[in-house]
N, C-alpha and C positions, 0 to 999 in steps of 0.2 A: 752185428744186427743192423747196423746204419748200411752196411751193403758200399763204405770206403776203403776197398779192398787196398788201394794205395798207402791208406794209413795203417794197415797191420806190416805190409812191406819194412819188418826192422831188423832183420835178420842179417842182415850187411852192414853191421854198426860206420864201420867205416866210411860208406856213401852216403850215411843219413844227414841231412841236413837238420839241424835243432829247431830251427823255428817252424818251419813247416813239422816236424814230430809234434811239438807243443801245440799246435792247432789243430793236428789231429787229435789230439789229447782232449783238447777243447770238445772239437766236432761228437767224440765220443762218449762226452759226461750226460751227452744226452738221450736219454735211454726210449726215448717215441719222440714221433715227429712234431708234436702237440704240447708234447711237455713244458712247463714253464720254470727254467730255474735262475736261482738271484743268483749276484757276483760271488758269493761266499759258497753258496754250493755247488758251482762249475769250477772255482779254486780248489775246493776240497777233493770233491771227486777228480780231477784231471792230476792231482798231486802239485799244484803252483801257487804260489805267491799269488796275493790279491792283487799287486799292481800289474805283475807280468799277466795275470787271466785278464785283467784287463785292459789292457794295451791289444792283447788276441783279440781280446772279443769286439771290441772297436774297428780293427784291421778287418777282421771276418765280416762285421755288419755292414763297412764299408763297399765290400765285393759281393753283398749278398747274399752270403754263407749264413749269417748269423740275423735275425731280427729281432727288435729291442720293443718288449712288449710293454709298456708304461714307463716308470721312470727307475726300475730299478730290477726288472726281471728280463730273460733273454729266451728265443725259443732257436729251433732250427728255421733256416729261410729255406733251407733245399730240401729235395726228396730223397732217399735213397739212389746213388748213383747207379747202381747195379744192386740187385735182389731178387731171390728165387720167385720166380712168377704163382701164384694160388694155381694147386692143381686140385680140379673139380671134379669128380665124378658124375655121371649122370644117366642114370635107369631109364631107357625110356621106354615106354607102355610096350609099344608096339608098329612097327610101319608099316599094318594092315592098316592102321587107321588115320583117316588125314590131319583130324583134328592131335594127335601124338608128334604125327609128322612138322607141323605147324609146330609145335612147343620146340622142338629139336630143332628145327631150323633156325629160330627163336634164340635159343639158346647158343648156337653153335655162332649163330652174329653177334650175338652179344658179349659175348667170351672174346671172342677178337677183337672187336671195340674197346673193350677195357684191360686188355694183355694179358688174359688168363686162358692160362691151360685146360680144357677140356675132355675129358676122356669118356666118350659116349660106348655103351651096353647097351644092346638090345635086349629088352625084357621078355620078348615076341608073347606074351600076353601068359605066362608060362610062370607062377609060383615059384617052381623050380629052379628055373632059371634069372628070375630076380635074385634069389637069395644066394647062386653062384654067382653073381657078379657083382652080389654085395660083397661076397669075400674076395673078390676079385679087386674089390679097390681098397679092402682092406692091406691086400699083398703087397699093392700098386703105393702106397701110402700118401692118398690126399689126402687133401686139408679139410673137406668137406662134401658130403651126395646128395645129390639135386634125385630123388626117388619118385619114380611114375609106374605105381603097379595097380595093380585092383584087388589082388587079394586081400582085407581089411582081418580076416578071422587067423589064418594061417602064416600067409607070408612076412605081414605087416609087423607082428611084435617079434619074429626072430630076427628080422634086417633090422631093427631097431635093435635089439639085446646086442648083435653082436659089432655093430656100429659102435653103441656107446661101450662099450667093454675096450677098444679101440681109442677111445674118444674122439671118435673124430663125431662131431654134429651133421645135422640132417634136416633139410626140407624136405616135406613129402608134398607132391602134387595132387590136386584133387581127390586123393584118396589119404587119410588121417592116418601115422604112424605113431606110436606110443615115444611120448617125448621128442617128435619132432616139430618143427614150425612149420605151419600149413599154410600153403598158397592153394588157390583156386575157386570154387566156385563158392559161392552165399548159395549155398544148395536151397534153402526155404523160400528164400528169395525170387531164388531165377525158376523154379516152381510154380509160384504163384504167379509169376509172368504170364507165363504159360498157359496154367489154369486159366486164370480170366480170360485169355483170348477165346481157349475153347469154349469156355462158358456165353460168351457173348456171340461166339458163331451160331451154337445152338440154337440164343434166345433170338436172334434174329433170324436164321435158316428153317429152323423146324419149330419157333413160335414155344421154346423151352421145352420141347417132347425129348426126351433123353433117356433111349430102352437102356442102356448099358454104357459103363466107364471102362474102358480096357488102360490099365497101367500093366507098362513094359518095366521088367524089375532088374535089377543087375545084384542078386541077393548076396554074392562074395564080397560086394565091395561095402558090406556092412551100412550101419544107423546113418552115416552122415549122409553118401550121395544119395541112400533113400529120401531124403528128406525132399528133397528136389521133385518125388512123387508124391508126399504127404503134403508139400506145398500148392501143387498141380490138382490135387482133389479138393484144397480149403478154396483154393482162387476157385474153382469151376464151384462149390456150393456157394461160395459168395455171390455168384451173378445169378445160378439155380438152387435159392435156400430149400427148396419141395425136393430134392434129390436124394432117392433113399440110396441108404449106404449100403442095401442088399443089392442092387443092379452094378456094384462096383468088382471087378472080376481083376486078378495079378494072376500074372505070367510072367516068367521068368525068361528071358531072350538071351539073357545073358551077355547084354549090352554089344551082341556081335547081331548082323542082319540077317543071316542063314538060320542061326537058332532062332529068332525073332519070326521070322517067315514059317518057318516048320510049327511054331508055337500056336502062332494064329491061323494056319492050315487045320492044323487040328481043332483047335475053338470051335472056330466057324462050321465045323460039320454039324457042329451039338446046338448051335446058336442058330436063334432066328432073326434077334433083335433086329431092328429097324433104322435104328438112329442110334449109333458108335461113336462116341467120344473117346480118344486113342492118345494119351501121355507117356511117352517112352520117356525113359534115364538117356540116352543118348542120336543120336541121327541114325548113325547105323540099324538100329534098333526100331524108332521110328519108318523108314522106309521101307526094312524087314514086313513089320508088321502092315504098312499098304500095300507092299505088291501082295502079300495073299487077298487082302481084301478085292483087288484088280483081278487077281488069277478067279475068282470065284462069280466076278461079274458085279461085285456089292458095294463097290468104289464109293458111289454116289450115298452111302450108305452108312461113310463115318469120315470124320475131321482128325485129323490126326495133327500134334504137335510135336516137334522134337527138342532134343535139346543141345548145343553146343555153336550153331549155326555153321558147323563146319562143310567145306567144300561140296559134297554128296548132297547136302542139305540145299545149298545153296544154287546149285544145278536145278534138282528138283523144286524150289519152286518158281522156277522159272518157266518152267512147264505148264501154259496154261490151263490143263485140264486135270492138275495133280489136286489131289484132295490131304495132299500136306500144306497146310494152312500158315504155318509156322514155324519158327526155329529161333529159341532164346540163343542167344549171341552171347560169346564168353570173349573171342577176341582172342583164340590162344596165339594168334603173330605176335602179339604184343608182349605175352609170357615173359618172353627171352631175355630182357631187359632189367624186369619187376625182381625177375627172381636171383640174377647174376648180382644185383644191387643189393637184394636181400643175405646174398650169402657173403660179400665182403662186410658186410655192415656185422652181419655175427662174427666173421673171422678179426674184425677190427673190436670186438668187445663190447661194441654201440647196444643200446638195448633193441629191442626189436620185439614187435608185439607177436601173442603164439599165433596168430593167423591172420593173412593179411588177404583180402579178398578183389576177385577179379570184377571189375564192372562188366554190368549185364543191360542188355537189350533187347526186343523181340525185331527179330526179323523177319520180314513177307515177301510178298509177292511187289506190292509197292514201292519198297523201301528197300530192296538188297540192291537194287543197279546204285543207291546213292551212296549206300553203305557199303559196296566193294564194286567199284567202278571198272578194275582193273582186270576183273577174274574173266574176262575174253579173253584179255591177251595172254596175260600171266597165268591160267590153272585151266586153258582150256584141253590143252592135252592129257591132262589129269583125269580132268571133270568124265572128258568124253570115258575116258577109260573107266571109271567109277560107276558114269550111270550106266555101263554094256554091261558091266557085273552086276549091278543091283537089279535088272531085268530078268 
């Protein structure tokens, strides 16, 4: 377990040297790296005399094998010399979207930073295809899956059933998996972010006149990241308490931009409203639904928020004349770290609380050159690429 492949080496009685054997004996009484044990229990367990365990453990503390933790207990001073490295799994959403891309990247640094094996699956945004690659690293046999899907009704409790049946444990990303620990968004939270900005554009732009609330829904990934739109509607009543909740209209985009476009293509035939207030579940989505609003000539005609502040987001609004107003900021570059931490910490037994939540921020038109200085040089080949598609 200690990973001193040297001290099992006894199979050659004849080249064994005793005192070195006896210290490994020592080395191995201890059973974690943490452990504290007195002189009489590293004698017991290694099979020795209390003078000769102690004579070793003296010799060992002196060369820094062994440290002496108060005046009568001993722990390990060293690490495992050699030991199999955590092999990870990791689901991830989809590399249609940048904000998925980001977390994988995320992840994929972070795993080499700290010497862990990575084994990345694409989810390509596919039910089906999660739950074949949750059996996949069941086959594969890691220690632990880092899981990014969006199906919360179907996919979500059989990659969970058959995970723990497995036992192996499970983080799920932004989307909640039964019995797993959840990283990602304060969905209510980063909602009401949101909300109050669009609320305050209103009460300032159109003097609180607010024909219609268009929320963008992503209805498979279930009650939690809704909430992130149930938050989006309390923030905007907050700053517009008069806002009836019959002018409030969902649509299903299904957190992609093509569906989201096509969604509000068709609205807007039937709709006359004036003044749009537009909360999507994601950017993609978000954007989706302004370029119909552009295709139709009605731009000027609503504020639209998004959420994730991912690259596409971040392109547009940079765009002076874009009437995406907004984008809460989740940071998924950051992810990669949060979460690689979070899963040694469950593989080492530590406790860990069931959700551990992403800080959020609203970002604008003001404030993204200070908040990603870098995305000229670093994502503009992306960007470009992104916004010729969302056109």
């Amino acid at each position: 377990m200690l990973g001193l492949e040297f001290c099992r080496m006894k199979s050659r009685k004849g080249y064994v040297v005793e005192a070195v054997d006896r210290a490994c004996d020592i080395l191995q009484a201890f059973r974690a790296d943490s452990e504290l044990l007195r002189l009489s229990e590293v004698a017991d367990r290694a099979g020795l005399s209390r003078p000769t365990a102690f004579r070793l453990l003296h010799t060992l503390e002196r060369r820094g094998l062994i440290e002496r933790a108060g005046e009568h207990a001993y722990r390990l001073g060293i690490r495992p010399l050699r030991s199999r490295a955590r092999r990870l799994g990791f689901g991830s959403h989809s590399g249609e979207f940048a904000f998925s891309r980001d977390v994988a990247d995320g992840l994929s640094r972070a795993a080499r930073e700290q010497g862990v094996e990575l084994l990345v699956l694409d989810n390509r945004y596919s039910a089906k295809i999660a739950i074949r690659n949750a059996e996949t690293f069941i086959r594969e046999g890691v220690d632990l899956v880092i899981e990014f899907q969006a199906d919360e009704h179907f996919a979500a409790p059989v990659i969970s059933s058959k995970l723990m049946e497995a036992n192996i444990p499970l983080i799920a990303v932004e989307v909640p998996h039964p019995g797993a620990t959840y990283y990602g968004a304060d969905n209510y939270q980063a909602g009401l972010i949101g909300g109050r900005h669009l609320g305050r554009f209103a009460k300032q732009q159109w003097h609180g006149e607010v024909d219609e609330v268009l929320l963008m829904e992503l209805r498979m990934s279930g009650p939690i990241p809704a909430a992130r739109l149930t938050g989006t509607l309390v923030g905007i009543q907050e700053i517009l308490p008069g806002l009836d909740e019959r002018r409030v209209v969902r649509l299903d985009g299904n957190g992609r931009f093509g569906t989201s476009l096509e969604s509000v293509r068709r609205h807007l035939r039937r709709s006359s409203a004036r003044h749009v207030l537009v909360g999507a579940i994601n950017d993609p989505s978000a954007i989706g639904a302004l370029r119909a609003f552009e295709e139709t000539g009605r731009a000027d005609r609503c504020a639209v928020v998004g959420q994730n502040a991912s690259a596409e987001a971040r392109m547009e609004l940079r765009r002076q004349d874009s009437r995406l107003i907004g984008s809460v900021g989740y940071f998924p570059e950051r992810y990669g770290g949060a979460i690689i931490t979070l899963a040694l910490d469950i593989l080492r037994k530590k406790p860990v609380p069931p959700a551990v939540f992403a800080r959020h921020q609203l970002v604008t038109r003001e404030n993204v050159d200070h908040l990603y200085p870098n995305d000229s040089i670093v994502l503009q080949g992306e960007l470009d690429a992104l916004l010729l598609r969302s056109h």
